[in-house]
C-alpha positions in Angstrom: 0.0 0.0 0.0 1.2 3.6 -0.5 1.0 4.6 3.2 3.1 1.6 4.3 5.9 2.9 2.2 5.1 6.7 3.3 5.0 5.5 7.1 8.2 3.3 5.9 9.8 6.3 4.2 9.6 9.0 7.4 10.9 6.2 9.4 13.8 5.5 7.9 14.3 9.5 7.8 14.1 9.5 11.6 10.7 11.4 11.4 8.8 8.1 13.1 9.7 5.7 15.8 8.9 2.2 14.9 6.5 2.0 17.8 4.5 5.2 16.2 4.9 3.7 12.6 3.6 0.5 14.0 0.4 2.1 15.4 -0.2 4.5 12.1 0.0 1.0 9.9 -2.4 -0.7 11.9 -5.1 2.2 12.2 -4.8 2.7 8.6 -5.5 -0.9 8.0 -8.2 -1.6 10.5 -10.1 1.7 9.6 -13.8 2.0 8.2 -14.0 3.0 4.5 -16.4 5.1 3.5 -18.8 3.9 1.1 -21.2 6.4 1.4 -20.8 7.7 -2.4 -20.7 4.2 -3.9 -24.0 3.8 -2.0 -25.4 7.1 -2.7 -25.1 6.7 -6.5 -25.7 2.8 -6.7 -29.2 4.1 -4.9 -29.3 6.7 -7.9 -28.7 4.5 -10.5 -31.5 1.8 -9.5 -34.6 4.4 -9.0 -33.6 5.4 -13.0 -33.6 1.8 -13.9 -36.4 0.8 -11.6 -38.1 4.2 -13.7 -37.7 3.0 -16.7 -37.9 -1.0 -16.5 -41.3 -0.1 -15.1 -41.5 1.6 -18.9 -40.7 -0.7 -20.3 -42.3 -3.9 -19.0 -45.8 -1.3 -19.4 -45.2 -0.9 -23.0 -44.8 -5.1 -23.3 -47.6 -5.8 -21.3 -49.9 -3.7 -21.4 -52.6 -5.8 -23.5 -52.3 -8.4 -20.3 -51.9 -6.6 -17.6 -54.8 -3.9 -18.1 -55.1 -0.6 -17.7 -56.6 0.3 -14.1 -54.0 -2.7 -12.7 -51.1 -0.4 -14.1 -53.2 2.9 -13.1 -53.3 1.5 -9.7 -50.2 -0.2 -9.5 -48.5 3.2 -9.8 -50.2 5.1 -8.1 -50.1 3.2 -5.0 -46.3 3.0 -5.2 -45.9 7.1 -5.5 -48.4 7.3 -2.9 -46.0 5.0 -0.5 -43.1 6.6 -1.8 -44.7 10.4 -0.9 -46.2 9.2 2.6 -42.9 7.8 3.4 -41.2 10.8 2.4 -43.6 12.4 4.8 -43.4 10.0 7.5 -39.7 11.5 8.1 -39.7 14.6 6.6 -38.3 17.5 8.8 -39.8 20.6 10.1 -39.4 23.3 7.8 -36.9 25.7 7.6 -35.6 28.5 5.3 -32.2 27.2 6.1 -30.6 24.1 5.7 -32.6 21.1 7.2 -31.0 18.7 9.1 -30.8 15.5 7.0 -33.8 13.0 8.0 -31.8 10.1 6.0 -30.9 8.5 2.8 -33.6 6.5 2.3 -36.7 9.4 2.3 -34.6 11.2 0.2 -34.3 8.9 -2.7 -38.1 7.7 -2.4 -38.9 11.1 -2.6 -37.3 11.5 -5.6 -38.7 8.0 -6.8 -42.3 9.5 -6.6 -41.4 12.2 -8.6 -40.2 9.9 -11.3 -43.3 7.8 -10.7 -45.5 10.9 -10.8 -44.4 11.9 -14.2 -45.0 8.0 -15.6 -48.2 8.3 -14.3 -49.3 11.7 -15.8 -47.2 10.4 -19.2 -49.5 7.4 -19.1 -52.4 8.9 -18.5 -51.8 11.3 -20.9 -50.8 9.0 -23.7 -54.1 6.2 -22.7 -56.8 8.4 -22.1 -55.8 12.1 -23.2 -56.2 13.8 -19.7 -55.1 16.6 -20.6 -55.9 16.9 -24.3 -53.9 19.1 -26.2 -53.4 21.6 -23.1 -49.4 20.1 -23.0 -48.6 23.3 -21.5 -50.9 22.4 -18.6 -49.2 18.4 -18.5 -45.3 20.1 -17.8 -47.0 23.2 -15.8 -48.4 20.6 -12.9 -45.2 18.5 -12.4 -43.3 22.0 -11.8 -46.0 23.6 -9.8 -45.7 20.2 -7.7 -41.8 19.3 -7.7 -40.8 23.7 -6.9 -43.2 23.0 -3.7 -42.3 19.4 -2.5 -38.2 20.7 -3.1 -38.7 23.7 -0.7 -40.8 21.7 2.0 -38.6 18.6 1.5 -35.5 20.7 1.6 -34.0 17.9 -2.1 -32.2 19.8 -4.6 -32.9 17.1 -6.9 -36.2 17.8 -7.3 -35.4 21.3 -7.6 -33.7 20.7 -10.4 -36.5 18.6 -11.8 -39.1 21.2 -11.3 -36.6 23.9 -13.1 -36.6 21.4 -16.0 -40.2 21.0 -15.8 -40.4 24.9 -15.4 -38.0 25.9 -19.0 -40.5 22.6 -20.6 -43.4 24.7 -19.9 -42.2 28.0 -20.7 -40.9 26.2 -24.5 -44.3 25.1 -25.0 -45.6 28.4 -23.9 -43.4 30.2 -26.3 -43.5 28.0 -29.7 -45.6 24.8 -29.5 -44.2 22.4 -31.4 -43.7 24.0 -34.0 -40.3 25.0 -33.5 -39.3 21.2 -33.1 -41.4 20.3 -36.4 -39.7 23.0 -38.3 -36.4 22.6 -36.5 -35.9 27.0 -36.7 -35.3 27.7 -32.6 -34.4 31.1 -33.1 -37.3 32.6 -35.2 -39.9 31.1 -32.7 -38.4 32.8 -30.1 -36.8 30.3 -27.9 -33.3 31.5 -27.6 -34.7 35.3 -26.4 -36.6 33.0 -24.1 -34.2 30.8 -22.6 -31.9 33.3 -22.1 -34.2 35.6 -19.8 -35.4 31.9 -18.0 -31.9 31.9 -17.5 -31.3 35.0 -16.6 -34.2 34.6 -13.8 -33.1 31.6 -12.4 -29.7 33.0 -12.2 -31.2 35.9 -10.2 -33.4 33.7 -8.2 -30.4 32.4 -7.0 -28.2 35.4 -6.1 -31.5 36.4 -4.3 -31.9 32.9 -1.7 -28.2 33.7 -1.0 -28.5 36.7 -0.3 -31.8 36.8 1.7 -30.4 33.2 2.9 -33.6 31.5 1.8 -32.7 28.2 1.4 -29.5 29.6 0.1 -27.6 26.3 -0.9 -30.1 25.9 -3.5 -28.4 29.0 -5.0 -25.6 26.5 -6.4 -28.6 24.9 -8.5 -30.0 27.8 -9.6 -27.2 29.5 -10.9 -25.7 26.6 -12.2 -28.5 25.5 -14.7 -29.7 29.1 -14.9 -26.1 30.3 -16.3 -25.4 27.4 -18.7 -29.2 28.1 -19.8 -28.9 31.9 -20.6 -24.8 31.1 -21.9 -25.9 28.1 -24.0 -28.4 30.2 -25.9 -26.6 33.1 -26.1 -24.0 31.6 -28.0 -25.8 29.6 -30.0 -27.6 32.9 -31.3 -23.9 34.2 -31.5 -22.5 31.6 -34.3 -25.9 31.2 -36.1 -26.4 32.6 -39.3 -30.0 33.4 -38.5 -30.0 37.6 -37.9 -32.0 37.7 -34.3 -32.1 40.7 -32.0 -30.7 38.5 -29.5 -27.4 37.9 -31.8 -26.8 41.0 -32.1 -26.1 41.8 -28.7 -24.8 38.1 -28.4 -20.6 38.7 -27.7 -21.0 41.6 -25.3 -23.8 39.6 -23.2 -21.6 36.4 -23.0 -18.9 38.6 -21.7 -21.0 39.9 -19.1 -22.3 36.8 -18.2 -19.0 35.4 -18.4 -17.5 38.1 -15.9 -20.4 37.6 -13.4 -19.3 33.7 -13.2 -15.8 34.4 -13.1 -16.3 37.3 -10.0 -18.6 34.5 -8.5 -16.2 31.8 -8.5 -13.9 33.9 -6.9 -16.4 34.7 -3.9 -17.5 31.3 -3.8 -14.6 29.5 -4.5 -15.8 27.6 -7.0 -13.5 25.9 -9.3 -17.0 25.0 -11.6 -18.1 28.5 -12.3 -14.4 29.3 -13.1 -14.4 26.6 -15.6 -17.9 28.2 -16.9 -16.7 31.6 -17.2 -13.4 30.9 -18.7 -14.8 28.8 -21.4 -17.3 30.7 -22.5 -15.5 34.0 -22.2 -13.2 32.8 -24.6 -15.6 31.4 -27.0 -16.9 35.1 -27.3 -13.8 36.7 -27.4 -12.4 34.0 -29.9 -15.3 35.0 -32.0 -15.1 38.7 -32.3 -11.3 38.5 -32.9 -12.3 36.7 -36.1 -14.8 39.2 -37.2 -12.2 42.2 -36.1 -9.1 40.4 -37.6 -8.5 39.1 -41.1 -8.3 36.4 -41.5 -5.1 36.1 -43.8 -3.8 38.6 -40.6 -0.3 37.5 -38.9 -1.7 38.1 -35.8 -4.3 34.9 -36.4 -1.0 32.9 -36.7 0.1 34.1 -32.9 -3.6 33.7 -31.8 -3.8 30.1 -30.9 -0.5 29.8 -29.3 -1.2 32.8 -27.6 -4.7 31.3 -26.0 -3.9 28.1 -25.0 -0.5 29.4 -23.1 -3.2 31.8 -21.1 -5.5 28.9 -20.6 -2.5 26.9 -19.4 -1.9 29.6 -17.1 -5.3 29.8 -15.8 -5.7 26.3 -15.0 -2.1 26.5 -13.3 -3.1 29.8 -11.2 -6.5 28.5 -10.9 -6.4 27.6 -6.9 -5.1 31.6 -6.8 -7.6 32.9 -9.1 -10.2 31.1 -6.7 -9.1 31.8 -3.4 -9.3 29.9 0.0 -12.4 28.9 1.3 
C-alpha cells in the first residue's frame, strides 16, 4: 500500500519511531471506509432503472396486464413513496434542514419519477389533458418547486426547473419549433436566455436573503449554462436575431459575473464556466475584427492556449481559500 511505504519512508528519515509507525499501519488498516458515495449513486442508479424497467415492461404488457391494474399499480407505489417521504420529513426551515436520511430522500425522488409516468400514461391512454401540454409540464413544476422547498431535495429542484423551461418552451412556440427545426425565429433562444437570466437571479436572491440559500448552487448553475448556452448559439448562427446582435458583449457579461462568483465562492465550476465561455466570445469577435489572412491569427492560438494553461495552473489563486 502507498502509506506503508510513506509511514516506511519517514521512518527511515528518523521522522517516526517504529512503535509510532507501528500504530499508524495498523489504524490505517483496520479503519472503516467510507462507502457512502458508492452507496449514494448505486441508490441513484436503481430508481432510474427501476423508472424506466417499469417503462418498459408497461409498454410489453400492457394488453395483459390492463389498464386500471397499471393505473393502480403506480399510483399506489408514489403514494407509498410520498407518505414515506412524509413519514420523516423534517420541520421546515428557510435554512438548511437537518438530513432526515438516505432513504426518504431517494423515495422522494422515486415519486417524482413515478408521478411523471403516471401523468405520461395517462396522458398517452386516455388524453387527460388533451392538447393543453402546456398544462401536463405546468403541474409536475408547480408540484416538484413545492415538495423541493418543504422537503429541503435539490434534486427535485432541479426537476421542477426542468419542468419549469419545458413549460415555458411550449408556452413560447408549440411544437412547432421542433417540427420546423428553426429555434431562433420562434423565439426560444430570447426565451431561454431571460429563463436563465431569472433563475440566475433567483439564486443570487436565496443567497443573499439566505432562503434556502444552498439551493443558490442549482439555480445559478442550470440558470447560467441556460442563458450562456443560448446566447451563443444565437452568437455563431447565421440566422440575424435581436438576440445575436447583442450576443458577444452579453456572454462577456455573463461570463464576468461567473468568473467574479467563483472567486467569492470558491468555486472551481463556475471558473471553468466563465473561462470557457468568455473565450468562445472573445475567440469570436477577434475573427470578425481580424483578417483572417492577418499575422496576428497565426500568434492567436499559441497565444490562448498558453493563457488557458496559465489559468488552469493559477486556478487555486484565481479562486481563493475557502
Amino acid at each position: 500500500m502507498v502509506s506503508d511505504e510513506i509511514l516506511i519512508d519517514l521512518q527511515a528519515k528518523g521522522l517516526l519511531s517504529p512503535e509510532q509507525t507501528a500504530v499508524i499501519g495498523n489504524y490505517e488498516h483496520t479503519r472503516p471506509f467510507s462507502l457512502h458515495y458508492e452507496l449514494r449513486t448505486v441508490l441513484y442508479l436503481g430508481i432510474v432503472l427501476l423508472s424506466g424497467g417499469l417503462g418498459v415492461l408497461l409498454y410489453q404488457h400492457l394488453d395483459d396486464i390492463g389498464h386500471s391494474v397499471i393505473v393502480a399499480a403506480i399510483s399506489g407505489l408514489m403514494a407509498a413513496c410520498f407518505a414515506y417521504a412524509v413519514r420523516h420529513q423534517s420541520p421546515f426551515t428557510w435554512e438548511q434542514a437537518p438530513r432526515a436520511g438516505v432513504v426518504p430522500d431517494y423515495l422522494l425522488l422515486l415519486g417524482c419519477l413515478l408521478f411523471l409516468t403516471l401523468e405520461g400514461y395517462l396522458q398517452a391512454q386516455y388524453e387527460l389533458f388533451g392538447t393543453r401540454y402546456g398544462l401536463a409540464v405546468f403541474i409536475p413544476a408547480a408540484l416538484f418547486f413545492w415538495l423541493a422547498y418543504r422537503f429541503d431535495h435539490r434534486g427535485v429542484l432541479s426537476m421542477a426547473i426542468t419542468a419549469l423551461a419545458s413549460w415555458i418552451g411550449l408556452s413560447i412556440a408549440p411544437l412547432s419549433a421542433f417540427t420546423e427545426n428553426n429555434f431562433f425565429r420562434s423565439g426560444l433562444g430570447g426565451a431561454a436566455v431571460l429563463l436563465g437570466l431569472a433563475l440566475m437571479g433567483a439564486g443570487f436572491v436565496s443567497e443573499q436573503r439566505n432562503l434556502k440559500r444552498h439551493f443558490a448552487f442549482t439555480y445559478l448553475s442550470l440558470g447560467s449554462n441556460l442563458a450562456l448556452i443560448a446566447t451563443t448559439a444565437a452568437l455563431l448562427s447565421s440566422e440575424p436575431t435581436l438576440l445575436g446582435t447583442i450576443a458577444a458583449p452579453l456572454v462577456l457579461l455573463l461570463s464576468g459575473f461567473l468568473i467574479w462568483y467563483a472567486r467569492r465562492t470558491h468555486s472551481y465550476l463556475f471558473l471553468l464556466m466563465g473561462a470557457v465561455y468568455g473565450y468562445i466570445a472573445f475567440t469570436y469577435l477577434f475573427f470578425k475584427l481580424f483578417d483572417s489572412s492577418s499575422e496576428l491569427l497565426t500568434l492567436y492560438f499559441p497565444f490562448t492556449t498558453f493563457v488557458i494553461i496559465l489559468l488552469f495552473v493559477k486556478a487555486k489563486e484565481i479562486v481563493g481559500k475557502p
